[in-house]
C-alpha positions as a printed Julia matrix, in Angstrom:
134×3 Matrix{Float64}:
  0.0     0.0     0.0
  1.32    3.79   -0.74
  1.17    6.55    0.86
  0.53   10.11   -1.11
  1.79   13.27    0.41
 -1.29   15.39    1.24
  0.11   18.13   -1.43
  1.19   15.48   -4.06
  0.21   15.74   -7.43
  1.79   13.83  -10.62
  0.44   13.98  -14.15
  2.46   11.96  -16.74
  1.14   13.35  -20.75
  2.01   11.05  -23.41
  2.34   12.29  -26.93
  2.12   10.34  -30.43
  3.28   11.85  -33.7
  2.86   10.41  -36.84
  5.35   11.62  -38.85
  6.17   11.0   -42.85
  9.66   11.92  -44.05
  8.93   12.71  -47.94
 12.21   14.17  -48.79
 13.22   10.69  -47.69
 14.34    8.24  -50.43
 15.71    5.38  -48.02
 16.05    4.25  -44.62
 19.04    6.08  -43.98
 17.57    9.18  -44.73
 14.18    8.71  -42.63
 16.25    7.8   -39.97
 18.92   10.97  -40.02
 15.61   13.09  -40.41
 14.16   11.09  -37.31
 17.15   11.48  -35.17
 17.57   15.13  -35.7
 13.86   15.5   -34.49
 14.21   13.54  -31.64
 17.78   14.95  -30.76
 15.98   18.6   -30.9
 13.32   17.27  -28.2
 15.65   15.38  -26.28
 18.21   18.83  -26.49
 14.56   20.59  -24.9
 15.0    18.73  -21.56
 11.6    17.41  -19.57
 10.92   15.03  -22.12
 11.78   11.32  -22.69
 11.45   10.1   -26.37
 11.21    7.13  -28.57
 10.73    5.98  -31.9
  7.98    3.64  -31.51
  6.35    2.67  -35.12
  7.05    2.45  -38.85
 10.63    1.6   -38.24
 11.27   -0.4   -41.39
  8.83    2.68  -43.38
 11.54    4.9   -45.47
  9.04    7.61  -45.03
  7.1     7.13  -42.21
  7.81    7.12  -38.08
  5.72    7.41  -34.92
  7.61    8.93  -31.97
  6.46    8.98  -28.23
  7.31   11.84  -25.89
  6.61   11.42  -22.34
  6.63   14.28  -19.55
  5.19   14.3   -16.15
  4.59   17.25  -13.94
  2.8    18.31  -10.5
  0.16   20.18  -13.13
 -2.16   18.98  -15.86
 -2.13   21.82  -17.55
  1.87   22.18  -17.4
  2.01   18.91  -19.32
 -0.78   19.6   -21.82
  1.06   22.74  -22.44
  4.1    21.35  -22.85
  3.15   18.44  -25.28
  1.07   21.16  -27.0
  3.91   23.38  -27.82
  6.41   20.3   -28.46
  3.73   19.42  -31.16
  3.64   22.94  -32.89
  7.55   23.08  -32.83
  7.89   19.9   -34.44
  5.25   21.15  -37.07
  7.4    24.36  -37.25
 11.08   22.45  -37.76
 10.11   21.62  -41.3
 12.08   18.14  -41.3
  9.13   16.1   -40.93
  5.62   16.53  -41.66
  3.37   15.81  -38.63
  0.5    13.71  -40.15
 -1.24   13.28  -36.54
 -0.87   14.07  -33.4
 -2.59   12.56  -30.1
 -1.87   13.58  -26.45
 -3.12   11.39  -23.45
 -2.99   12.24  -20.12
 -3.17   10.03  -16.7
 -2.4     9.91  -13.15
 -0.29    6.95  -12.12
 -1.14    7.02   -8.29
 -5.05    7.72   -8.92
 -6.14    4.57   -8.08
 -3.88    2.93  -11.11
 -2.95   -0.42  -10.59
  0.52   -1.27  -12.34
  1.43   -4.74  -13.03
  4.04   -4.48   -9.95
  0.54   -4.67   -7.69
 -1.39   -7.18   -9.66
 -2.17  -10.02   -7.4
 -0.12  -12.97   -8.12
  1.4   -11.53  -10.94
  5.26  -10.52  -10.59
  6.32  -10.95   -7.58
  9.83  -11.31   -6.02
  8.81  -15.85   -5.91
  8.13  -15.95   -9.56
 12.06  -15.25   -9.68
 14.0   -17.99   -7.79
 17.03  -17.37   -8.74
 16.91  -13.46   -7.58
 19.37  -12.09   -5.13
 16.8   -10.49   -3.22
 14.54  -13.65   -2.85
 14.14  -15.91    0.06
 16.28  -19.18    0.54
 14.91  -21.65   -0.77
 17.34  -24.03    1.62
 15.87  -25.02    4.9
């Protein structure tokens, strides 16, 4: 069981672009367009990225850009803006765009908590597991 501070707040926003690369005429040049995108994000700082989809598509990616603040509207904001910039870079077309947002200790159950389901005796071999020899 967790305890929240009384003043604790996380929001985690997800984002999903669909990009398409059409300057792109092979795999090598999707994915030098690709990394400069993502380096420019990652170069922003408060996001974590990842190319996610359409990895073997010369023209096409999906990246996902994570943030989480103490605000909603901090991370919408965020995400938002990302978005636009990415629009604005000119490197890659954004063909869609899709921002989620969730609280992680609302009542979320991860898999960590799932009864019967990952715990520490599923893994014998684990140092931090109990001996086994009695």
């Amino acid at each position: 069981m967790m305890f929240l501070a009384p003043d604790e707040d996380t929001w985690v926003g997800a984002l999903r672009l669909v990009l398409q690369v059409p300057a792109s005429r092979s795999l090598k040049d999707r994915r030098r367009a690709v990394a400069h995108v993502r380096d420019r994000i990652r170069a922003r700082g408060g996001f974590s990225v990842s190319e996610v989809g359409h990895l073997h598509d010369h023209q096409r990616a999906v990246l996902a850009v994570v943030t989480v603040s103490r605000a909603a509207a901090d991370v919408r904001r965020e995400l938002d803006r990302l978005a636009y910039d990415v629009e604005r870079w000119g490197r890659v077309l954004v063909m869609s765009r899709e921002v989620r947002m969730f609280r992680p200790f609302d009542g979320h159950v991860d898999d960590s908590e799932r009864e019967g389901e990952g715990t520490d005796e599923d893994i014998p071999d684990a140092p931090w597991a109990g001996s086994t020899d009695d």
